[in-house]
C-alpha positions in Angstrom: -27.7 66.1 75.1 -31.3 67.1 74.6 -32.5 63.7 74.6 -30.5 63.0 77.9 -31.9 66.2 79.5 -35.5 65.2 78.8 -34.5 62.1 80.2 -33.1 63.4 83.6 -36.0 65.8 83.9 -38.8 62.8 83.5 -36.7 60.5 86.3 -36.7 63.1 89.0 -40.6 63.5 88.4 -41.1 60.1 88.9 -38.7 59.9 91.7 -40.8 62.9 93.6 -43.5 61.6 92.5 -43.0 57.7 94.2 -41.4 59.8 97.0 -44.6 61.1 98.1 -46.7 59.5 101.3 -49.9 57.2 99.2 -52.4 57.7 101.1 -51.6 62.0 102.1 -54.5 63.6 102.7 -55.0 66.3 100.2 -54.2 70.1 101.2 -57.7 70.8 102.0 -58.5 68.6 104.3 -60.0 69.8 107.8 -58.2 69.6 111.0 -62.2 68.2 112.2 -65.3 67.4 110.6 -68.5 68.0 112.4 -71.0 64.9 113.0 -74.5 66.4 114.2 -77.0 64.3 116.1 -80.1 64.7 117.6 -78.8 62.6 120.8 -75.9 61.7 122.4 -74.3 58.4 124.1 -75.9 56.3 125.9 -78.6 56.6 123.6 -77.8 54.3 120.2 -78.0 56.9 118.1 -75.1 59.2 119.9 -73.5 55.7 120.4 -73.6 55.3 116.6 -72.3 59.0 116.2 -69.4 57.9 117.9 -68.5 54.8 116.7 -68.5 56.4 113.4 -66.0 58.7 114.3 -64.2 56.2 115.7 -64.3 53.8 112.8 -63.1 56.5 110.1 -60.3 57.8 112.5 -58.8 54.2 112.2 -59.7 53.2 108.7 -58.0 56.2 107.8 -55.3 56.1 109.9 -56.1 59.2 111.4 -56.5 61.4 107.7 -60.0 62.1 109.0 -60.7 63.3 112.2 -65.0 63.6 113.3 -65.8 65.4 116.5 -69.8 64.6 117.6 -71.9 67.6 118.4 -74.8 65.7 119.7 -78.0 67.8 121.0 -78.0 69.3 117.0 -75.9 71.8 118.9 -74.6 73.0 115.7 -77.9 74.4 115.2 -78.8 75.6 118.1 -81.1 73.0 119.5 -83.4 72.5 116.3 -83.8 68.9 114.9 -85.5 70.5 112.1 -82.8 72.7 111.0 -80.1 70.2 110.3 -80.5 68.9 106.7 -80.8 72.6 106.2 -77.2 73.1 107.8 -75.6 70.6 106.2 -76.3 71.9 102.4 -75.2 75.2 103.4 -72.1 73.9 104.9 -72.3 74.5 108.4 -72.6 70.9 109.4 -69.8 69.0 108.0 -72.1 65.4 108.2 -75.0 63.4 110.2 -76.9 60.5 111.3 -80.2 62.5 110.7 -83.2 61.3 111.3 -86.1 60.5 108.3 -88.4 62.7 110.5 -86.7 65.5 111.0 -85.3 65.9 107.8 -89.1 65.1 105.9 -90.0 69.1 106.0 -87.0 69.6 103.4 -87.6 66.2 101.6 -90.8 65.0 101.4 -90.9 61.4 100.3 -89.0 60.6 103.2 -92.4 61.0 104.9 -92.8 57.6 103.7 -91.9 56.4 107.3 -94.3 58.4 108.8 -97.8 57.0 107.2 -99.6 55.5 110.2 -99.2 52.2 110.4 -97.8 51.3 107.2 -94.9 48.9 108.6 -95.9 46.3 110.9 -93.0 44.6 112.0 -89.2 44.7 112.2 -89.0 43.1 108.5 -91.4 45.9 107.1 -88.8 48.2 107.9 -85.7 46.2 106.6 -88.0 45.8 103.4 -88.2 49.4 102.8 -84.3 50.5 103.5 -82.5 47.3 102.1 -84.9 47.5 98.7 -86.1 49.6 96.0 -87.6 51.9 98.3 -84.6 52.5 100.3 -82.5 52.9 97.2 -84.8 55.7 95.5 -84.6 57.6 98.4 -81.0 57.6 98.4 -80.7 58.9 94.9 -83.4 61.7 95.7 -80.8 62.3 98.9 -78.0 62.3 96.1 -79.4 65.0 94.0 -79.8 67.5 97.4 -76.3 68.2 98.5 -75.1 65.0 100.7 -74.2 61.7 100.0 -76.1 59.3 101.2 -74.5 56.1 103.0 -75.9 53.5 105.4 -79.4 53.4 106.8 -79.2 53.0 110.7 -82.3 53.0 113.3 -83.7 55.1 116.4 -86.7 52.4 116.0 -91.0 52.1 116.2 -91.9 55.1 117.9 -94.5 53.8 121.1 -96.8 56.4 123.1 -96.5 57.4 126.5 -98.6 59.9 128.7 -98.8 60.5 132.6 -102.5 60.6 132.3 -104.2 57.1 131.6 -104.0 53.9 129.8 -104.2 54.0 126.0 -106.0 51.3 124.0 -108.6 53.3 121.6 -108.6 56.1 120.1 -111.2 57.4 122.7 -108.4 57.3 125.1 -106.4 59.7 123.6 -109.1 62.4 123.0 -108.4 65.8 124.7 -104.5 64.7 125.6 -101.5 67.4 124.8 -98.9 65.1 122.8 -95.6 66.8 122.0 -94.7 65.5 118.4 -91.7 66.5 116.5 -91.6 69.4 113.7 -93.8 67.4 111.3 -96.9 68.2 109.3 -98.0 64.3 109.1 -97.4 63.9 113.1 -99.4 66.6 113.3 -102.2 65.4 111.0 -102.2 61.9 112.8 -102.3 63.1 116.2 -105.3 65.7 115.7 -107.3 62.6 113.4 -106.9 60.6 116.3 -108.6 63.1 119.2 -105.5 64.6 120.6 -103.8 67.8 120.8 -100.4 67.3 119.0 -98.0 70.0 120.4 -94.6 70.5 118.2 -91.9 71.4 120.4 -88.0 69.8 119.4 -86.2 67.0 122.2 -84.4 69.9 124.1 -88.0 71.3 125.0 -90.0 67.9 125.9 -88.7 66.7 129.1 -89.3 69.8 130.9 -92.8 70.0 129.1 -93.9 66.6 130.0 -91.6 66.9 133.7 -94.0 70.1 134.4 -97.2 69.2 133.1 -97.3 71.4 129.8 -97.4 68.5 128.0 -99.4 65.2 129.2 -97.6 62.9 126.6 -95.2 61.9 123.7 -94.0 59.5 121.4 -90.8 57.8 120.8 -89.0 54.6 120.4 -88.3 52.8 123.7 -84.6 53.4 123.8 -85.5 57.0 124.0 -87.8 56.1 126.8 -85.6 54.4 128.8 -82.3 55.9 128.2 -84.5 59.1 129.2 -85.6 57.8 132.0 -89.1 59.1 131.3 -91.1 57.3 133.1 -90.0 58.8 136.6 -88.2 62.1 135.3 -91.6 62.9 133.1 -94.1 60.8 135.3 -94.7 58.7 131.9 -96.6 56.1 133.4 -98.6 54.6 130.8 -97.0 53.0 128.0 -98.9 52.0 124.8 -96.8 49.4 122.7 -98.6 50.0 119.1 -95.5 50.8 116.3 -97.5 53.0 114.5 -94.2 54.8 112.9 -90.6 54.1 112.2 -87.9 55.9 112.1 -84.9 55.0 110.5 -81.5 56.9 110.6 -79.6 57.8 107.6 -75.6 58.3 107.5 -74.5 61.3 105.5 -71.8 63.4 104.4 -71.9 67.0 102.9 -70.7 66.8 99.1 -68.7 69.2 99.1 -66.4 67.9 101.7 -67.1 63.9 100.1 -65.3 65.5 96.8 -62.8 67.1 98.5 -61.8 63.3 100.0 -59.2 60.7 97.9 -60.8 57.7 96.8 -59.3 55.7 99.6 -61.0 57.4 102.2 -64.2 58.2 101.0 -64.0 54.1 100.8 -63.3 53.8 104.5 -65.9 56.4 105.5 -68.4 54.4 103.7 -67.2 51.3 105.2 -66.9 53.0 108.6 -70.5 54.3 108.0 -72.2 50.6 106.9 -70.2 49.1 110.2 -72.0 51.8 112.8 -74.8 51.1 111.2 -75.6 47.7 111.5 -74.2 48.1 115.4 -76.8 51.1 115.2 -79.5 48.8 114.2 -78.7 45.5 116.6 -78.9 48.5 119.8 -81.9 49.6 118.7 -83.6 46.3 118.3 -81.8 45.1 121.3 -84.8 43.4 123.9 -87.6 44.4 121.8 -87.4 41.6 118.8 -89.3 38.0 119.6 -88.5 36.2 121.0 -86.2 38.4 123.5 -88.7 41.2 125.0 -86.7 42.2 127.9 -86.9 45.6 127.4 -91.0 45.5 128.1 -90.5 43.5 130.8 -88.1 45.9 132.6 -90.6 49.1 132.4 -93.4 47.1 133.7 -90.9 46.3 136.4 -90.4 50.0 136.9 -94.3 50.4 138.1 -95.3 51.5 134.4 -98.4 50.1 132.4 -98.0 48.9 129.6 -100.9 48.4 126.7 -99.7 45.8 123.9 -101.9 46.5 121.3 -102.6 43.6 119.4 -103.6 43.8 115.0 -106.9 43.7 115.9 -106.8 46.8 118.2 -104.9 48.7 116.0 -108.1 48.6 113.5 -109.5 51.4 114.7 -106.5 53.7 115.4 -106.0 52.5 111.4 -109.6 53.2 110.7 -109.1 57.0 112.4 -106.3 58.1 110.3 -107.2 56.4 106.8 -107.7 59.9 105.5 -104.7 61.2 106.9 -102.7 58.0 105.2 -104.6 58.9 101.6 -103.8 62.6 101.8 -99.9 62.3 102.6 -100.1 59.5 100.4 -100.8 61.8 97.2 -98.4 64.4 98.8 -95.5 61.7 99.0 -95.8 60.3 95.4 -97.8 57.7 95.1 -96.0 55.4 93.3 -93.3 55.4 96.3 -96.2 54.5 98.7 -96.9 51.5 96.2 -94.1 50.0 95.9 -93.6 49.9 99.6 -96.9 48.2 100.2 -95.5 45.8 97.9 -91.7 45.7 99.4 -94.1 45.2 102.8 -96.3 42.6 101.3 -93.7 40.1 99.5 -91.3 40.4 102.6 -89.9 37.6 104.5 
């Protein structure tokens, strides 16, 4: 009788246990995970944001539900805060930018050294190699889990004031940069005054005069329409910066997923990326420059600097490119001169 009890009571356990949905979410599960962005749709970066949301909602057959708060609303406006945010478990996860979150990790600074990536492939170099990879695992040891690299692109100078094509030009000008030390450093080396204010703050800046310029990739520009709502005028095409996006998710809530969807989040994650990165890129690769084309068509003048010109913006910031060089790590910053070098 014993023996048949035992057996009766190991049957119904496997009974409940094959009864139960495979794929239930666990009890702890939120009712709505928050995605912070710096920008919303119709720039690509919101458009990423969403598409993310919309990826993991179906690849998980509606387990996880993302809301976008783009703006870094859930920090009240400050692009600087957000990494911040999300280890202390206010923001749920992010497509942050390398920028804005370089004050709290400093190697990803790497990005920023002026003129350290000259093309398209430099970048891809960097993210899809050793580089990339080091950076996720310092990202791995800081409270999120890292997951696809994605793009906001070469960050290009405008200003309502006068053509740029030397450093000359640029003397005496009020820039706004973002909440960065090495912008900072770059843009005083080079003659200007830097002014740090975050996105929220820059349109009516430049709109009013504060500010006579700024510097952002051109699907900012455009999207902004910054050329007639801030008088941007003059355009100087010289991609002295990058600035890649990186996909991440708190890890406390990553932990708290099944296996099966932290799977599809990832997948979800990799897929809005490379969408990310082909809107990004879109007009602006060779041989498709469409995108230059339509702001000159807009009245705007634009300066293509060529390698040559950039030799002396180079030559101006050389000792700003040393000293963030030792604050970076240097072995980081070697290796991707030699990612950059041996790329195809």
């Amino acid at each position: 009788m014993k023996r048949l009890y035992a057996l009766l009571i190991v049957l119904v356990a496997v009974a409940f246990t094959f009864s139960l949905p495979l794929s239930a979410p666990a009890a702890d599960y939120k009712a709505e995970y928050k995605l912070s962005t710096v920008v919303g749709k119709p720039f690509p970066w919101g458009i990423a944001g969403e598409r993310w949301a919309e990826l993991v909602k179906e690849k998980t057959k509606g387990r996880i539900n993302i809301k976008a708060y783009p703006g870094v609303s859930l920090v009240g406006g400050d692009q600087t805060k957000e990494f911040t945010a999300i280890r202390q478990g206010s923001i749920d996860m992010a497509i942050g930018s390398t920028i804005n979150w370089s004050p709290q990790i400093k190697e990803l600074n790497i990005f920023s050294m002026p003129f350290l990536m000259p093309d398209y492939k430099a970048i891809d170099a960097l993210t899809g190699g050793g580089v990339g990879k080091e950076l996720f695992k310092i990202l791995s040891s800081k409270d999120v889990v890292p997951l696809a690299w994605g793009e906001n692109g070469f960050r290009e100078l405008s200003n309502s004031k006068r053509a740029i094509k030397s450093p000359d030009d640029l003397k005496g000008l009020k820039i706004r940069v973002v909440g960065s030390p090495l912008f900072l450093d770059t843009f005083t080396a080079l003659g200007a005054n830097p002014t740090q204010m975050v996105w929220a703050d820059a349109v009516p800046a430049l709109s009013s005069g504060a500010v006579d310029g700024q510097e952002n990739p051109l699907t900012i520009y455009t999207v902004a329409k910054l050329a007639t709502a801030a008088n941007q005028k003059f355009l100087t095409i010289w991609g002295y910066v990058a600035d890649p996006l990186i996909f991440v998710v708190s890890q406390s809530v990553w932990k708290s997923w099944t296996a099966e969807d932290q799977k599809a989040v990832r997948e979800a994650a990799e897929q809005a990326a490379k969408e990310n990165i082909a809107a990004a890129r879109k007009g602006l690769v060779p041989p498709d420059d469409s995108m230059f084309k339509e702001v000159e068509s807009g009245g705007v003048t634009v300066v293509r600097l060529t390698e040559k010109d950039k030799e002396s913006f180079k030559k101006a910031t050389k000792d700003v490119y040393e000293k963030w060089k030792k604050q970076i790590g240097p072995d980081l910053v070697k290796k991707a001169e030699e990612s950059i070098a041996k790329r195809k």
